[in-house]
C-alpha positions in Angstrom: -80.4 118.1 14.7 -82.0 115.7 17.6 -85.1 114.1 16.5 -88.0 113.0 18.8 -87.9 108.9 17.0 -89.5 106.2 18.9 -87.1 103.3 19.5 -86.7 100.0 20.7 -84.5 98.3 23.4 -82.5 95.1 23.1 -80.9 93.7 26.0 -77.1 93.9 26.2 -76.0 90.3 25.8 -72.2 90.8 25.7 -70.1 93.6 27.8 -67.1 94.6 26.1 -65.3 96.9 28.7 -61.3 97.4 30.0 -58.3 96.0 28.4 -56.4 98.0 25.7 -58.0 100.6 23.6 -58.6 98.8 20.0 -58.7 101.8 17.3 -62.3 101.2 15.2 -62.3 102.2 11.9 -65.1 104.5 10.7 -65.4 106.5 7.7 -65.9 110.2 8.4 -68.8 112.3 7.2 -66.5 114.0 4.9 -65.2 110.8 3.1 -68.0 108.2 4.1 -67.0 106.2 0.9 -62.9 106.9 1.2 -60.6 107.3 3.8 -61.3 105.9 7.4 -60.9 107.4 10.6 -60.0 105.5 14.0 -62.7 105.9 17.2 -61.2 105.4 20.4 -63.0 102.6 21.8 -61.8 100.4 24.5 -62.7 96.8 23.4 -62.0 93.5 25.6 -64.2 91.0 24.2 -66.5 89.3 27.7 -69.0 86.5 27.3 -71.3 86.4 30.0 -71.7 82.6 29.7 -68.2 82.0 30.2 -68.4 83.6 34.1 -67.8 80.8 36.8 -68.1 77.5 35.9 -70.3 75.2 34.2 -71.7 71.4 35.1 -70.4 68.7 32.6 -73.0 68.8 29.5 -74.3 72.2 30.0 -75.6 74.5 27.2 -73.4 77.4 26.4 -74.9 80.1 24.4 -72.7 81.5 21.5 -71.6 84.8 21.7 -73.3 87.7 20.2 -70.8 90.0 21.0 -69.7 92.4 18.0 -66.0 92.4 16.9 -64.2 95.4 16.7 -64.6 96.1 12.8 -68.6 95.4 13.3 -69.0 98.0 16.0 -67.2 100.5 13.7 -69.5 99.4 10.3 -72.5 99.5 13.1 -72.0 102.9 14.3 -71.0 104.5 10.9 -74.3 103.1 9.3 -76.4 104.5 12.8 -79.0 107.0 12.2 -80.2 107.9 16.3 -78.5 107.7 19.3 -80.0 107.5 22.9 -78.0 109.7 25.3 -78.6 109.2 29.0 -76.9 112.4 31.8 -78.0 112.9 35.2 -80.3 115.2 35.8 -79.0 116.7 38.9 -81.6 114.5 41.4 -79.9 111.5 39.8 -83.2 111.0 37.8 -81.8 109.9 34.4 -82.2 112.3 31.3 -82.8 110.2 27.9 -83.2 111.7 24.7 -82.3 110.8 20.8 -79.9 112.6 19.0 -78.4 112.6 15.2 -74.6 111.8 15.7 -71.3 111.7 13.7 -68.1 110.0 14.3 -65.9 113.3 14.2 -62.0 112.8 15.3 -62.6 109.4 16.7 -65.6 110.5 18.7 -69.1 110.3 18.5 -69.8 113.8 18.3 -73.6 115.7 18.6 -75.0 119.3 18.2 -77.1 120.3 20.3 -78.7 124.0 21.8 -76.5 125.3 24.5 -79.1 126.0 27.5 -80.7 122.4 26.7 -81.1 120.2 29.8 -78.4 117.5 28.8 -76.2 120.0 28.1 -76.8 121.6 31.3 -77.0 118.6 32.8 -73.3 117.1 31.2 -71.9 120.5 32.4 -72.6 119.6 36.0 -71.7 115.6 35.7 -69.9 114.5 32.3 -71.3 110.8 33.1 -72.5 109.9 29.8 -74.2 106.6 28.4 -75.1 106.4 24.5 -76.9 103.9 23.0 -77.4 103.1 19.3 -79.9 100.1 18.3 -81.4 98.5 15.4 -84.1 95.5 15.1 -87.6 94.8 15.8 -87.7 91.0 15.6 -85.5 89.2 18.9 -83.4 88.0 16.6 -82.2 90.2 14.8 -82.0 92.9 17.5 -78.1 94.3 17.3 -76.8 97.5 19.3 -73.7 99.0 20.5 -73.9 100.9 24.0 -71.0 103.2 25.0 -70.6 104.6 28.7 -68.1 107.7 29.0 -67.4 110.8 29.5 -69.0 113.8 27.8 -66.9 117.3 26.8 -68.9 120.0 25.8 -67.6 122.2 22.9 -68.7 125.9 22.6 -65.8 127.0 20.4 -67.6 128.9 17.4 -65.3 127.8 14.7 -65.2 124.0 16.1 -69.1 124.2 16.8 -69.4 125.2 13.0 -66.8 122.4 11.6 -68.4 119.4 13.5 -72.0 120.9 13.2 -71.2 121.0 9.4 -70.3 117.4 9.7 -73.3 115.9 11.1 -75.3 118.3 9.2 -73.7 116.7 6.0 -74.5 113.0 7.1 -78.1 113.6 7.6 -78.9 116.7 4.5 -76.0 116.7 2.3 -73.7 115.0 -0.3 -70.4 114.1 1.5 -68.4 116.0 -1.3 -70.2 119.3 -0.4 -67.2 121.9 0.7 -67.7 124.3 3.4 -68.7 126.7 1.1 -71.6 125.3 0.6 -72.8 125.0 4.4 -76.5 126.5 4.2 -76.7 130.5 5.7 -79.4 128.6 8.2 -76.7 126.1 9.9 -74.3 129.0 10.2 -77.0 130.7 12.2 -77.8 127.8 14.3 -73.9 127.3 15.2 -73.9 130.4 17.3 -76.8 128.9 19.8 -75.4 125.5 19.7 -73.0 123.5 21.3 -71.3 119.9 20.8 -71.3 117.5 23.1 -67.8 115.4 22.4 -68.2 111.5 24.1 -64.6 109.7 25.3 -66.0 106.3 25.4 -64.6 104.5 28.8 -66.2 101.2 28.0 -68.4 99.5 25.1 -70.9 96.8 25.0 -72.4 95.2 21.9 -74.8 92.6 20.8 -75.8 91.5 17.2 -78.4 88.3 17.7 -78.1 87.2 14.4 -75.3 85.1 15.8 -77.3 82.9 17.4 -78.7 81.7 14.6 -82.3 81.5 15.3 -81.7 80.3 18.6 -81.7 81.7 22.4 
């Protein structure tokens, strides 16, 4: 399911971390037009511009901080996701992945002797980043920092595998049934690496409105 994409970076603007859990609304793979699912993500909104004070007359740059239902739309409309683990030197381990919101979670196959897997195995310190934009201003991205549960139950490596799998190669009304002979093969190598986001930042610079 990962794919080798070449991506580009914004700069998180806005951090959006502690407080109470806010429940974000995303439609599942199996319903992407219909019912909506919640994702667990705590959300406190923070502008960086507001920290300490400010001289009489001073600039302050608006927010480009996401709101909670604009993170959810963000994520559900997502294509790759950069996920960082420690490699076990501390060196950092980044590599894109196809993802899908599955139970609240952003959810990802992958092979079970892979290095993140081996790598979340040892620390479950995870970072995921998903991004969009080429232009400064309209760069938007959500970054999530958690922790990481691998999943190498063969039934619940099948179900959430058939998810993702239906995001990325299949109409969302396809039943079970219909899951290709070739996934069901690949579900007994694979795992699926479950994220519990602890904290959430987002930036969408379309807010600022041409400016900087």
């Amino acid at each position: 399911m990962a794919q080798d994409f070449p991506t580009t970076s914004g700069s998180p603007t806005n951090d959006v971390s502690g407080g109470q859990n806010t429940s974000l609304n995303v439609p599942t793979n199996g319903n992407r037009t219909g019912a909506r699912t919640s994702v667990a993500v705590p959300f406190r909104s923070v502008n960086p511009n507001e920290r300490g004070t400010m001289s009489a007359g001073s600039h302050r740059r608006p927010s480009t901080a996401m709101n909670p239902e604009e993170v959810a739309e963000f994520l559900h409309a997502g294509h790759t996701a950069l996920v960082a683990s420690h490699r076990s030197d501390r060196t950092i381990h980044l590599v894109p992945m196809w993802y899908e919101i599955v139970d609240g979670n952003p959810s990802m196959w992958s092979f079970a002797r892979s290095q993140k897997v081996l790598n979340l195995r040892r620390d479950p310190t995870v970072t995921v980043l998903v991004e969009a934009g080429s232009e400064y201003q309209e760069l938007r991205g959500v970054q999530l920092t958690g922790k990481a549960r691998i999943v190498d139950d063969p039934a619940e490596v099948l179900r959430i595998g058939a998810q993702i799998h239906r995001k990325y190669n299949a109409p969302a009304e396809a039943g079970p049934q219909e899951l290709p002979e070739a996934l069901r093969r690949q579900a007994a190598k694979r795992v699926v690496i479950v994220v519990t986001v602890d904290r959430t930042a987002s930036w969408d610079h379309r807010k600022l409105g041409g400016g900087y």
